[in-house]
N, C-alpha and C positions, 0 to 999 in steps of 0.2 A: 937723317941719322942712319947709318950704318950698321950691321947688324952680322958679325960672321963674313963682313966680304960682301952685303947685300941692303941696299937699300933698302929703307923697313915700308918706304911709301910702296913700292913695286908688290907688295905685299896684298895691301888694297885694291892694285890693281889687277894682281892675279885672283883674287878673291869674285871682285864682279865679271871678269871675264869667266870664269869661270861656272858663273850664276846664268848669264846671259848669251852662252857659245856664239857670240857674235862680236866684231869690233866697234864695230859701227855704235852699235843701241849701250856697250859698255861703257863707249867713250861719251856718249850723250849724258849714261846718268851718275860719270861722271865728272860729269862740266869740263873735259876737254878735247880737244881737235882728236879727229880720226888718227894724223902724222900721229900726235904724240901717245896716242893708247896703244898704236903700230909699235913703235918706239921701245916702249914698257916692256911689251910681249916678247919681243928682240932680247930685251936683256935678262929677262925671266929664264927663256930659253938656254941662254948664254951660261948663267948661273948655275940652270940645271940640270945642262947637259941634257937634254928633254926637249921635243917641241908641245909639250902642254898642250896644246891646241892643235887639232888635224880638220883639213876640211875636207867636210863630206855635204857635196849639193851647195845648198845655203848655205850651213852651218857650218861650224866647225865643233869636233865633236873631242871630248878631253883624251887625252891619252892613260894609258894605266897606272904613272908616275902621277899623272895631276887626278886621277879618281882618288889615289892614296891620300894627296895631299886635302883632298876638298872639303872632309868632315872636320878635321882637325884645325886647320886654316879659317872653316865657319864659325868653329866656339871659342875660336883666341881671338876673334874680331869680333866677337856678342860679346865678350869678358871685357872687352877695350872700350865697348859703348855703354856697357852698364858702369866701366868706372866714370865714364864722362858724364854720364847722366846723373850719378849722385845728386840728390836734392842735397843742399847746405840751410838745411829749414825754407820749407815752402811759404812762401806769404801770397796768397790768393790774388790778395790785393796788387800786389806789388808785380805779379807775374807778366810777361809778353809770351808765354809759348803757345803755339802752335798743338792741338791734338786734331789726330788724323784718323776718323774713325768710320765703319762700314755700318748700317744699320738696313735691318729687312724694310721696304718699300710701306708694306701695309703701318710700319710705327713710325715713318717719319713725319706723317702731319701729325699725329698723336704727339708724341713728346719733342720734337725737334722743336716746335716752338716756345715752351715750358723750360725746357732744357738753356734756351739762347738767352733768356729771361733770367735765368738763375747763374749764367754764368757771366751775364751783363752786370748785375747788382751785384756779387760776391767779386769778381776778376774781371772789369772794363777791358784789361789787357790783353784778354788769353780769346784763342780765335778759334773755333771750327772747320774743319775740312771734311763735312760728311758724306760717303757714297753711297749709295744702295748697293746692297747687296748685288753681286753678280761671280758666280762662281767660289770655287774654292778660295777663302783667306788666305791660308796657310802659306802658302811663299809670301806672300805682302807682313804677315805678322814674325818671318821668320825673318825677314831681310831688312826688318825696324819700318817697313814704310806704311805701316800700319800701326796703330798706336789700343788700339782699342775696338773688337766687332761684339755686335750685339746678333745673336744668330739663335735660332732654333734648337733647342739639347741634343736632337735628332742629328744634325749638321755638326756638332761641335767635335772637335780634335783631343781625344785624349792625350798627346802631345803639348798641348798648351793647359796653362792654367786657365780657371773656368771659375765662374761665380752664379748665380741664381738673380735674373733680376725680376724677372717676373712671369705668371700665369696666363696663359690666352686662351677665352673661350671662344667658340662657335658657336654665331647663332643666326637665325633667319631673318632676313631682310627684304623688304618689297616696298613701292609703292603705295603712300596711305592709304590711297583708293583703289588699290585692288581690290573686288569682290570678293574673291577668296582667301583674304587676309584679313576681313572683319571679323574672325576670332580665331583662335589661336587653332591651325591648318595640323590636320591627323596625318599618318603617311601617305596613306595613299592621294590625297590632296597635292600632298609636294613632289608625288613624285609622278603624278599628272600636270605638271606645270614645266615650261620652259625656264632652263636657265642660263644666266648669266658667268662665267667663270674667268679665270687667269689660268695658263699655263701651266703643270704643275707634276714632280716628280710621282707618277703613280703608281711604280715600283716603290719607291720610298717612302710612298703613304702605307701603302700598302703592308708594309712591316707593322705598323700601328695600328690600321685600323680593319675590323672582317670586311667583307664583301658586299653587306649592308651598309656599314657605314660609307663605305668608299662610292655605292652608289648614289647616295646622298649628290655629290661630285659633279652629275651630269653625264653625257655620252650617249652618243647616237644624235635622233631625231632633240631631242630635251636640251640638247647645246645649241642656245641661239647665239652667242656672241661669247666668242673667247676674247677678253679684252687685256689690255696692251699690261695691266696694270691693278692694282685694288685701289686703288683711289679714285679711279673713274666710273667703280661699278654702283654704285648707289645714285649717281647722275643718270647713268644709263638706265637704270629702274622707272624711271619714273615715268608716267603715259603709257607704262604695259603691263603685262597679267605676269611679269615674268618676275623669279627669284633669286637668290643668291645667297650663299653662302659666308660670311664676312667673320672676321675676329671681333670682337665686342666692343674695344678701345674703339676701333673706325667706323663699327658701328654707331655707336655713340656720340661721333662727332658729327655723322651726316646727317642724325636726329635734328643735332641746334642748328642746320641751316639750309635740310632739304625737306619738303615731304615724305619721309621713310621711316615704314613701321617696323618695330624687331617684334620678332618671336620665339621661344623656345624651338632646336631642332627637334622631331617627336620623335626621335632615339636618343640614348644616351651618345654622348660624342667625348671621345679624351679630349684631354684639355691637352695646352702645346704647350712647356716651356720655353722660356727663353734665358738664353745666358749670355753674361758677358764676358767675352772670350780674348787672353793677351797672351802675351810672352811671360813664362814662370822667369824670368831674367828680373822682369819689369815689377815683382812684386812689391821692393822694396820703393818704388817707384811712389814718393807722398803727393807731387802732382796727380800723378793718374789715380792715386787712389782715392785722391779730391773728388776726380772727374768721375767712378765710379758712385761714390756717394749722392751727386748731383742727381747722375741719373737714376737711383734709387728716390729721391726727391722729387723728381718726375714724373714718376710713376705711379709713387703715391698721390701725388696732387689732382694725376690723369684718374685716379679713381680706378686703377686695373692692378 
């Protein structure tokens, strides 16, 4: 379809080219030949008297006609996927979609299995696509290839719509036969002990919690093993004096199948919310607001 003299599809394409300052990785996502995104860009140009696209090194970097066009060009192509998206009455049952959603490492063995359970018995049809966490959402929720993140309040994007799904406490974890864990360990106990940790923003902890708390953390000689992960730290506990730090849901699960004791941290510690974090497009969204619900069902079942 035609549009003013201009193919409305070319549209699209200038839209991901534009995302992606590259031809190559545009024309990949979307599903065609290098020639023909070359092609597109050719007639774009043509159209607008413009080369859109300049390259610099790698890249190619937009020109000051395609920086104008690129905000405006992004919410007439959101406005175009929200009308396609229209739910025409959700039936659970009945569904085959696809939700594509990011979730932090430490609650995927917590609710990801609860979660696949409840969406097995309600919608046999509808399929998960979950990642961990890894960097910033925000282009993945902005460009629809994300459907739904479940992230920290701390992290969340005042930009997107946001929800409450749930509370995460801190608390202390070792080894049932630690000696120094046969009754609930005072501070300076814990912080005469080697610990266990993950990698972790401590500038951005650091906004939330004092200096005491943060030390809780580890650093220095007390870090014996930064691990890959939180789900491997409760394994790694076991046969040593050493401690960790964990959220309560993971704790809790390594209880029903390792030798590992919890204990209150002996300072107060905030708690961390968690939200689930989409595009305010997607609100009217009755699928997704399914899959919200679910995991609210989750949550509660996980007992956190």
């Amino acid at each position: 379809m035609r549009f003013k003299g201009l193919d409305l599809n070319l549209l699209i394409a200038l839209h991901v080219l534009l995302e992606e300052h590259n031809v190559t990785r545009a024309a990949a996502r979307m599903h065609v030949g290098q020639t023909a995104m070359s092609a597109a860009l050719s007639r774009l140009r043509s159209h607008f008297d413009d080369e859109l696209l300049i390259h610099s090194g790698r890249q190619m970097m937009p020109t000051a006609l395609a920086e104008t066009i690129r905000r405006p060009l992004r919410e007439a192509i959101q406005h175009i996927e929200a009308v396609v998206d229209i739910d025409r009455g959700f039936v659970p049952i009945d569904s085959n979609r696809c939700f594509r959603m990011e979730m932090p490492e430490h609650l995927v063995p917590v609710l990801l299995p609860i979660l696949t359970r409840l969406t097995f018995l309600h919608a046999p049809g509808i399929s998960l696509d979950v990642r961990p966490s890894s960097g910033d959402p925000s282009p993945l929720l902005q460009r629809n290839e994300l459907d739904l993140v479940v992230t920290p309040s701390i992290y969340s994007n005042p930009n997107f719509a946001s929800e409450p799904l749930l509370t995460n406490a801190l608390v202390l974890v070792g080894w049932s036969k630690n000696p120094a864990l046969q009754k609930q360990p005072d501070l300076a106990t814990v912080m005469s002990l080697q610990q266990i940790i993950v990698k972790f923003d401590r500038a951005r902890l650091s906004s939330i919690l004092t200096q005491e708390q943060l030390s809780l953390y580890g650093g220095g000689d007390r870090t014996a093993l930064v691990a890959p992960n939180f789900s491997c730290i409760p394994s790694c506990l076991i046969g040593t004096s050493r401690i960790s730090l964990l959220f309560n849901g993971l704790a809790k699960l390594a209880t029903a199948e390792l030798p590992i004791i919890i204990w209150k941290v002996p300072i107060p510690m905030p708690s961390m919310p968690e939200v689930m974090m989409f595009h305010p497009m997607r609100r009217k969204d009755a699928a997704l607001g399914w899959l919200r619900g679910k995991l609210r069902e989750a949550v509660a079942e996980a007992g956190l």
